[in-house]
N, C-alpha and C positions, 0 to 999 in steps of 0.2 A: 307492466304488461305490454304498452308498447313498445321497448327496447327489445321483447322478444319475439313481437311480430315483427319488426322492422328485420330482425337477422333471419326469421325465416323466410321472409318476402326476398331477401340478398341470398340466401342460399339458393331459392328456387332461381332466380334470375339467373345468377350464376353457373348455378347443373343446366341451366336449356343452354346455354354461349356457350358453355364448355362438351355438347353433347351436339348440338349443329351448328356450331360456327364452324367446325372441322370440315363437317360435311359438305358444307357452302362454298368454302375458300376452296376448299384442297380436296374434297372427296372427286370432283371430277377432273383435274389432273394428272393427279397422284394417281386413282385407281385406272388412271386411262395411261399412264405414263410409256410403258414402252412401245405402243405401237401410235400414240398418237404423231399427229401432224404437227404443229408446234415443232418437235423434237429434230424435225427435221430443217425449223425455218429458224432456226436460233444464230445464224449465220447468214448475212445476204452475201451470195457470191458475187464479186466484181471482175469485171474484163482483168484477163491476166492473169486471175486466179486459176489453181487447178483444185479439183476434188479427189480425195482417195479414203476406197473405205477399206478396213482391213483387223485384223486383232491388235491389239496393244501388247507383242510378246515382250518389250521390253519397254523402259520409260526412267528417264534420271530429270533434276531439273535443269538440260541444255538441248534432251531431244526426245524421239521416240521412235521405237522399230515397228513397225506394221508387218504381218503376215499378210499380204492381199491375194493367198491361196497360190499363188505363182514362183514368190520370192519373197525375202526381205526386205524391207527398207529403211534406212536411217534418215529421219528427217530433221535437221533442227530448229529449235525457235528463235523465233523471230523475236527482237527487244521485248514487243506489245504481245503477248500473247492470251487468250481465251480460253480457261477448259470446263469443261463440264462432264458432270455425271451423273448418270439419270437423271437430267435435265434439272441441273442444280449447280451452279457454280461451284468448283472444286479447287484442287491445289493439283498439281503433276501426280502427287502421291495415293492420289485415289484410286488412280486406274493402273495399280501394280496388279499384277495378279493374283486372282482371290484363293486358288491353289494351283499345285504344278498342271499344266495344261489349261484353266478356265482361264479363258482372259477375253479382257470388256471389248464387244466389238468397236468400232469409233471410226468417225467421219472424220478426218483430216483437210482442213482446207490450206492450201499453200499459197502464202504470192508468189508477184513476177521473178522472184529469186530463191524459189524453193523453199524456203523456209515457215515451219508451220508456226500460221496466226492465229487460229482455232480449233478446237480438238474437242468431241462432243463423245463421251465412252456411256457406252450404257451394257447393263448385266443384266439381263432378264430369265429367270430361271426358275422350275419351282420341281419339288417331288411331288412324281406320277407313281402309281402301278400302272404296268405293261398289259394291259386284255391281251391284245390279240394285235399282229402283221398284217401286211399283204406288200404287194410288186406288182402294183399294176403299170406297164407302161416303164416297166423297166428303173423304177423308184421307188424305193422302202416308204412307205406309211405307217407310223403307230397308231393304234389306239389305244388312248391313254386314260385313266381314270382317275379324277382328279380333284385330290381330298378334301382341299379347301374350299371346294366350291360346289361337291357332290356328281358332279359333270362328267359327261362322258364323250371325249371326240374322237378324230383324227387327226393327226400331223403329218407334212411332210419331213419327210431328214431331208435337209440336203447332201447336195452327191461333195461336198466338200469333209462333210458332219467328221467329227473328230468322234469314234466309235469305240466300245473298249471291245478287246479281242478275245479271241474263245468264242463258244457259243452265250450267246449273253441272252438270245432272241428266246425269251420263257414264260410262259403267261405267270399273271398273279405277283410278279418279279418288282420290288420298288425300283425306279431310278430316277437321276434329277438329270435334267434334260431345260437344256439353255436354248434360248432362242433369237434368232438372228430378226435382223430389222424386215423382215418380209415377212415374217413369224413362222418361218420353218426349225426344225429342227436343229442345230449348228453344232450341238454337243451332246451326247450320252455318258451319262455318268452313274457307277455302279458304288451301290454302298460298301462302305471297307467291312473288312473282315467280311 
């Protein structure tokens, strides 16, 4: 009789660790992860350094090309290099692109000779249904409903947002819709077929 209370008293201990110790370590990270602050400090910039943030459209393990909305850039790394994604230590190969046009935006830090020593990619994205638009001030707003969570907001797009073409702007319409480090809109995306 005691061997069998002893493994139910280990089962229960067990189901509470394994039911909030998640919640304690990592529930307020992880569920805060793309817009938190942290995310942004994983990196301390030092004199001489530059900063550049831009898309990841391409990435090998000797460099990476950034979109920074103006042009391309080829950056290489540096000996020592640093990457991250979704603020998680990574390898180069994490921040390939997740299909043709989605790619992780990322902070690029460079030293005094160009070459990148840290590189932070994050993807943040989820499917919405489309309510309803508007343009006020000359800027597309969604409102988006938002199944995960039952929620109902608005978003900016930004004026950079990579958009699909047609008339796509429909109420009741699913799309996934990526979000830039400001938490605007950066990408619309329509399901296939």
């Amino acid at each position: 009789m005691f061997q069998r209370e002893y493994w139910v008293y280990l089962l229960i201990i067990f189901s509470i660790f394994f039911i909030f110790f998640p919640m304690v370590s990592f529930g307020s990270s992880v569920a805060n992860y793309p817009f938190r602050d942290e995310h942004e400090n994983l990196f301390h910039l030092e004199p001489g350094m530059a900063e550049i943030y831009g898309q990841v459209v391409s990435i090998s393990a000797a460099a990476v090309c950034l979109d920074n909305g103006v042009n391309f850039q080829w950056f290489q790394f540096a000996r020592q290099i640093e990457i991250w994604c979704n603020g998680m230590p990574a390898v180069w190969m994490a921040l390939k692109p997740v299909a043709p046009k989605a790619f992780f935006e990322a902070r690029v830090i460079l030293d005094s000779h160009g070459e990148a020593v840290f590189i932070s990619g994050s993807y943040y994205g989820q499917v919405c249904v489309l309510q309803s638009w508007r343009c006020p001030e000359n800027f597309l707003e969604l409102q988006l409903f938002l199944p995960d969570s039952g929620e109902i907001c608005w978003k900016v797009v930004s004026d950079d947002a990579l958009l699909p073409a047609g008339d796509w702007l429909q109420e009741e319409i699913e799309i996934f819709v990526l979000y830039n480090r400001y938490h605007d809109i950066r990408a619309v995306f329509l399901p296939d077929g």
